[in-house]
C-alpha positions in Angstrom: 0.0 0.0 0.0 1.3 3.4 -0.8 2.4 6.2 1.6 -0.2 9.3 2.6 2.7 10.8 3.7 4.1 12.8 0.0 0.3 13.3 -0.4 0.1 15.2 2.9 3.6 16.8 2.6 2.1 18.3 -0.5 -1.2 19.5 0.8 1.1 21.4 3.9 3.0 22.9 1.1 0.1 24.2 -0.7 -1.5 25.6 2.4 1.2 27.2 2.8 1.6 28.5 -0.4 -1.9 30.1 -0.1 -1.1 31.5 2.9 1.7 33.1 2.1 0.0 34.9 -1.2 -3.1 36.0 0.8 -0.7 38.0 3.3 1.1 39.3 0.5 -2.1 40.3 -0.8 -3.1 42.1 2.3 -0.3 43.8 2.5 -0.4 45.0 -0.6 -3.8 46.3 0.2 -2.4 47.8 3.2 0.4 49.9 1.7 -1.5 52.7 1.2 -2.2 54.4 4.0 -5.7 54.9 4.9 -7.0 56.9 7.9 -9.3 54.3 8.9 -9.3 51.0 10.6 -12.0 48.1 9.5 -14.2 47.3 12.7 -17.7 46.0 13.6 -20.2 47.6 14.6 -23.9 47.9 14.5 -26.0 51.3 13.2 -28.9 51.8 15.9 -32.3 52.6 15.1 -31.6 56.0 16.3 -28.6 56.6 15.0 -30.2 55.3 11.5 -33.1 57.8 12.1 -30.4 60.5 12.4 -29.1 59.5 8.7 -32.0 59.2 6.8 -33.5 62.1 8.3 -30.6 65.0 8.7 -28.2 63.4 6.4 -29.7 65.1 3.6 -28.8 68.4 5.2 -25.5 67.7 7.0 -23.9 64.8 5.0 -21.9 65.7 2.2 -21.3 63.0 -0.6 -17.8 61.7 -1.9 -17.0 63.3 -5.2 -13.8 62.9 -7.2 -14.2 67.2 -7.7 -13.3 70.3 -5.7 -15.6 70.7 -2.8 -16.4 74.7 -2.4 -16.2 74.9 1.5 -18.3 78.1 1.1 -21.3 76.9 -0.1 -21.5 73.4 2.1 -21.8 76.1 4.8 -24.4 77.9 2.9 -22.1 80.7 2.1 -20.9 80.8 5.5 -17.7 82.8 5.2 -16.6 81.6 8.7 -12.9 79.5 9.0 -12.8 76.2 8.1 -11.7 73.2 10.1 -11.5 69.8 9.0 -11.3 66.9 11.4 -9.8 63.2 11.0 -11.4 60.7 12.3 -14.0 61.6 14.6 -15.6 58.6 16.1 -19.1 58.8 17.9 -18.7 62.1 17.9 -18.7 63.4 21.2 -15.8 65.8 20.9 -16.5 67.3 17.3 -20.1 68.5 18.7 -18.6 69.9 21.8 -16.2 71.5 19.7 -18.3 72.8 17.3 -20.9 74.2 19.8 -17.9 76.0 22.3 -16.9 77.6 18.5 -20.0 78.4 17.1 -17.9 80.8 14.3 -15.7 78.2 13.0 -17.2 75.0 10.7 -16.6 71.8 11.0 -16.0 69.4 8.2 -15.5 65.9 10.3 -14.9 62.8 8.3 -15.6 59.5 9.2 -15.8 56.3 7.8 -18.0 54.2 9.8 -21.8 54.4 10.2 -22.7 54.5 13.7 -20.2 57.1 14.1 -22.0 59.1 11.7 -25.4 58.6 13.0 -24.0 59.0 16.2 -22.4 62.5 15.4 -26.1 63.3 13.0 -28.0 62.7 16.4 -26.2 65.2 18.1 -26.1 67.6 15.4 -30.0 67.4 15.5 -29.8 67.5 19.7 -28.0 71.1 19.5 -29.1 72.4 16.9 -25.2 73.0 15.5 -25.7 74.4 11.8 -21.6 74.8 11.9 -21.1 71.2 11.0 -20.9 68.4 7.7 -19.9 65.6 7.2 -18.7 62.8 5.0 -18.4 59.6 5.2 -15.5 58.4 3.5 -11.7 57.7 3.5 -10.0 61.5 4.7 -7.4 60.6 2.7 -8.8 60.5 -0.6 -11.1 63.2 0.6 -8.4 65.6 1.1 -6.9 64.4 -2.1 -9.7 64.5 -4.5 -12.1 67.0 -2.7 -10.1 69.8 -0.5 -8.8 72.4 -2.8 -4.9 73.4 -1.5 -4.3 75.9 1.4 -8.3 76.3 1.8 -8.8 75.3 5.8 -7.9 77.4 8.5 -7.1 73.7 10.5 -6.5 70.5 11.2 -7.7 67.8 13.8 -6.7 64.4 14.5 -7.3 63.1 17.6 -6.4 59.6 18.7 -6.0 58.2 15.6 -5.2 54.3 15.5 -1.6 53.8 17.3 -1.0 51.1 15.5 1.2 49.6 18.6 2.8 46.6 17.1 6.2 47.5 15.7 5.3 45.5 12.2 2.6 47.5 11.9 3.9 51.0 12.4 3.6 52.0 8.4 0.4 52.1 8.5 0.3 54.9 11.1 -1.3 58.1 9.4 1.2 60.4 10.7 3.9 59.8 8.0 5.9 62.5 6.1 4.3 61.9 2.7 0.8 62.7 4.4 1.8 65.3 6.2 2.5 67.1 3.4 -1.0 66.5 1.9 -2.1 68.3 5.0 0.1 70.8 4.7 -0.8 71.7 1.2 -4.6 71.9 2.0 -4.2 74.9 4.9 -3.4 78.0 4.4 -0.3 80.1 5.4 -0.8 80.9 9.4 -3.0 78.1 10.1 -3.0 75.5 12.6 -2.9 71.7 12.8 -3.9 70.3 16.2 -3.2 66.3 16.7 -3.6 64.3 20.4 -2.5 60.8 21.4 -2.5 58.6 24.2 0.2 56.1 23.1 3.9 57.6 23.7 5.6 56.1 21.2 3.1 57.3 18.6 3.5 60.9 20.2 7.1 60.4 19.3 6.6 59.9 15.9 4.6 62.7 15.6 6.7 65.4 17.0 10.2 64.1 15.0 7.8 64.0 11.9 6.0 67.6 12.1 9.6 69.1 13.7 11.5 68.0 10.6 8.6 70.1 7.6 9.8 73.1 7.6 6.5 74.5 6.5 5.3 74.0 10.1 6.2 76.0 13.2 5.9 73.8 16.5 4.0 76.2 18.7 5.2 74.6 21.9 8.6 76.2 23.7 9.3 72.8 25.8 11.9 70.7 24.9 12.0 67.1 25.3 14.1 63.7 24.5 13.0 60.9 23.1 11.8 58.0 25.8 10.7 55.1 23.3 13.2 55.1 20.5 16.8 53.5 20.8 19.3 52.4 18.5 18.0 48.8 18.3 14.8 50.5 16.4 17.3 52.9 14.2 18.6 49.0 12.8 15.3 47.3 12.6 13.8 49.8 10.6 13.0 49.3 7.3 13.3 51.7 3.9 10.4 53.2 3.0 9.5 56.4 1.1 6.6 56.7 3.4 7.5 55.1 6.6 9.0 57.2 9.6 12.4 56.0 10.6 14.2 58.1 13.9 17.9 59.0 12.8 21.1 58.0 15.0 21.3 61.7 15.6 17.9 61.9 16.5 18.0 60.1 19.8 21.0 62.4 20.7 19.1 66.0 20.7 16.6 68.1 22.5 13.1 68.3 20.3 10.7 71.0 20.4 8.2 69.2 22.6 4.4 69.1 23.1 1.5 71.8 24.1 -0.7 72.1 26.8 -3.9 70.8 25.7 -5.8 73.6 24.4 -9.8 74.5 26.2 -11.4 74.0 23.0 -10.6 70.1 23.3 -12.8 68.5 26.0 -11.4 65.5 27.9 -13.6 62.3 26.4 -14.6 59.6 29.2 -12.2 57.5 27.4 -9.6 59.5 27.8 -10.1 60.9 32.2 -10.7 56.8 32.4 -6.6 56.6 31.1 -5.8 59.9 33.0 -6.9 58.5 36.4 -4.9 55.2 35.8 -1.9 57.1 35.0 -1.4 56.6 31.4 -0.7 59.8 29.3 -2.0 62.1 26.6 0.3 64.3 24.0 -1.5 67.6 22.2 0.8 68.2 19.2 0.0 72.2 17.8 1.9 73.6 14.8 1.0 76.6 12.2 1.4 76.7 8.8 4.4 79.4 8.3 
């Protein structure tokens, strides 16, 4: 009787085989960076009832064309600020209500965070804000015309913690100067983290545009680099990599959070337990 044993010697190979080409796949997929991460989540009935019925007024369509700020505001000549990622929602409305002549273009990818966000647009009545749902990054490529918002927020985007998966942070030098083309001279790009390392990556990649002008005056060394993460690092157009030199230097540091951004329940929860929160604030020179 023959042996099974070639016969499941090959089937291991193919498995393998398949494997390997779907996580090439995905990575591929992955290479461009996105401002979003996948995740579950279900759409409430209220949150729905918040779509269908002041989405018409407050949700703004994808379009590969210019998007005329003015008129999305009904002619509002007021600034403009654009916001990254903005969850459920709860600090965009607060922010939006404590600056009631600024609007708010908030982007967001996933639907209960939009419904979410719709409800409490509805709840306070706050005519100073749109929204689309869609990747910001093609959003600000396809849609934003250059130097046309007065600023920038990004608060608590993904971390991405593993060190793998660190290219797919946002915060890289080829997308910061997207968001530097899209404001104009003298304004203001506000970001906030909870993750160290992330804050790290931040500061040396906003420090070393010199388009931007760190508006803090601390200075600071870096905690969660070392020369073991200088080796490691691989090439990449897009992907931050700390220089020898960097972990050798004083860096214009971080700002003290700023009274427009309310403290989220998420984030007092980490501030009672001890963990820490970075505001990053540069202008536009």
């Amino acid at each position: 009787m023959a042996s099974k044993r070639p016969l499941l010697t090959l089937r291991k190979w193919l498995d393998k085989l398949t494997q390997n080409n779907l996580e090439v796949t995905l990575e591929k997929r992955l290479e461009r960076i996105r401002s979003f991460v996948l995740r579950a989540g279900r759409t409430t009935a209220g949150q729905q009832r918040a779509i269908d019925e002041l989405g018409p007024r407050y949700l703004i369509p994808f379009k590969e064309s210019s998007l005329n700020l003015q008129d999305a505001f009904n002619g509002s000549s007021h600034p403009k600020i654009l916001e990254i990622g903005f969850g459920m929602g709860e600090t965009t409305a607060k922010i939006a209500s404590l600056r009631s002549t600024d609007d708010f273009l908030a982007i967001e990818v996933h639907p209960p965070g939009v419904g979410a966000l719709l409800k409490l647009i509805g709840e306070g009545n706050l005519t100073n804000l749109r929204l689309i749902r869609h990747d910001a990054v093609e959003v600000l490529e396809k849609m934003i015309l250059s130097e046309s918002l007065d600023g920038i927020h990004i608060y608590f985007a993904d971390p991405w913690h593993k060190k793998r998966h660190h290219k797919r942070r946002l915060i890289q030098a080829e997308f910061t100067k997207l968001l530097i083309s899209k404001l104009k001279p003298g304004g203001y790009l506000h970001l906030a983290t909870d993750w160290h390392n992330y804050a790290e990556q931040m500061l040396l990649v906003l420090n070393a545009e010199t388009k931007l002008l760190n508006t803090s005056s601390e200075k600071v060394v870096l905690e969660t680099y070392g020369i073991d993460d200088i080796a490691k690092a691989k090439e990449s157009v897009r992907e931050f990599r700390p220089l020898v030199e960097d972990l050798a230097v004083m860096h214009s540091g971080y700002a003290e959070r700023p009274a427009y951004r309310p403290i989220t329940k998420f984030e007092n929860r980490g501030l009672k337990l001890g963990h820490g929160v970075w505001d990053l604030i540069y202008k536009k020179k």
